[in-house]
C-alpha positions in Angstrom: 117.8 117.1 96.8 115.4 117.6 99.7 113.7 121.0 99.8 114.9 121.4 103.6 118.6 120.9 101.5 118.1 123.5 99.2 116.3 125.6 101.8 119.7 125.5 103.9 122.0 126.5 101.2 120.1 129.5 100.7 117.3 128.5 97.9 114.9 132.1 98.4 111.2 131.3 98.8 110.1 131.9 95.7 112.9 129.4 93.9 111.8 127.1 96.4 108.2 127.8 95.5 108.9 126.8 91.7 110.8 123.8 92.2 107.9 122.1 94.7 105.4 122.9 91.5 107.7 121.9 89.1 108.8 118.4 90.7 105.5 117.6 93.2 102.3 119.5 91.7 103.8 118.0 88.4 103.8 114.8 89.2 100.7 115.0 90.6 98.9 116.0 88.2 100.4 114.1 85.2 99.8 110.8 87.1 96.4 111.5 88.3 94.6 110.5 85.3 95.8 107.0 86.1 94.8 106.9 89.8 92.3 109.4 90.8 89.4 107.8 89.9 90.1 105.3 91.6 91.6 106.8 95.1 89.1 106.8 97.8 87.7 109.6 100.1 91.2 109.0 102.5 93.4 109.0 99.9 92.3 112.1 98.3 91.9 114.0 101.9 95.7 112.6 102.4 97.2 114.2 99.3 95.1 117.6 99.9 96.5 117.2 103.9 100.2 116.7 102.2 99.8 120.1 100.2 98.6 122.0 103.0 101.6 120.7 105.3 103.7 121.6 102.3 101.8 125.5 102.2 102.6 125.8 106.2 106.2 124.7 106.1 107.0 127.0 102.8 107.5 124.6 100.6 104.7 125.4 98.5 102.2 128.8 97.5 98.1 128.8 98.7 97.6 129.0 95.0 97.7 124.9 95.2 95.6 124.4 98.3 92.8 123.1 96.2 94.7 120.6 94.7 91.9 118.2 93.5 91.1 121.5 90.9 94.2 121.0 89.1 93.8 117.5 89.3 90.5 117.4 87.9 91.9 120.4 85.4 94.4 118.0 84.2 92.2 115.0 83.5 90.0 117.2 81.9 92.8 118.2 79.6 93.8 114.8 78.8 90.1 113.9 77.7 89.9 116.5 75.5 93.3 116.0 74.0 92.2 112.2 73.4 88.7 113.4 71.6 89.7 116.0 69.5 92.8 113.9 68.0 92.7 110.8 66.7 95.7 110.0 66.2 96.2 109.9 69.9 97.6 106.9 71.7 94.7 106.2 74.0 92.0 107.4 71.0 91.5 103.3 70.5 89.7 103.2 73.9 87.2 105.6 73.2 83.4 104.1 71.4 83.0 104.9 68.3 81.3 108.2 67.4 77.4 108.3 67.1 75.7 109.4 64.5 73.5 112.3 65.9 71.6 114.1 63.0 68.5 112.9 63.4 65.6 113.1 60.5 63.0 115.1 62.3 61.1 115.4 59.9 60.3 113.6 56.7 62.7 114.5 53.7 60.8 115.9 50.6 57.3 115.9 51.4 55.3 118.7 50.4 52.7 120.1 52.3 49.5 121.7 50.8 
């Protein structure tokens, strides 16, 4: 259903308000990992003009008018979840960990 549907059977503001971020701010952000990196200057200042048209028709709180934070938020959270498990599906992709203890200084050597 169409938010202007639900908005004309009576859906109050704040129902309305949860469905947008359930449906559209979710979908954004779970598919943004795939795409945003590679969107360009337009498409970006397209999605961020869609959620502001959303905010001024009520469809939508301020609290998402900076939508790239969430976006960037999510990928963020999907990095981390891919480094700290690696059992993760997309783990595979990552380099290999570096060794990064370096021997500063020389190992048993006794200084008089």
């Amino acid at each position: 259903m169409h938010s202007r549907v639900l908005r004309a059977h009576g859906m109050p503001a704040f129902a309305l308000h949860e469905v947008f971020r359930a449906v559209v701010i979710a979908k954004l952000c779970y598919a943004s990992s795939a795409w945003w990196g590679f969107s360009t200057a337009g498409d970006n200042q397209r999605v961020t003009a869609f959620i502001r048209r959303s905010i001024r028709q009520g469809y939508c709180t301020t609290d998402y008018a900076d939508i790239t934070s969430f976006i960037d938020t999510a990928d963020d959270t999907l990095f981390r979840q891919i480094l700290t498990n690696p059992n993760h599906v997309l783990a595979h992709l990552l380099p290999e960990k570096v060794n990064t203890h370096y021997q500063l200084r020389p190992g048993n050597t006794i200084v008089s």
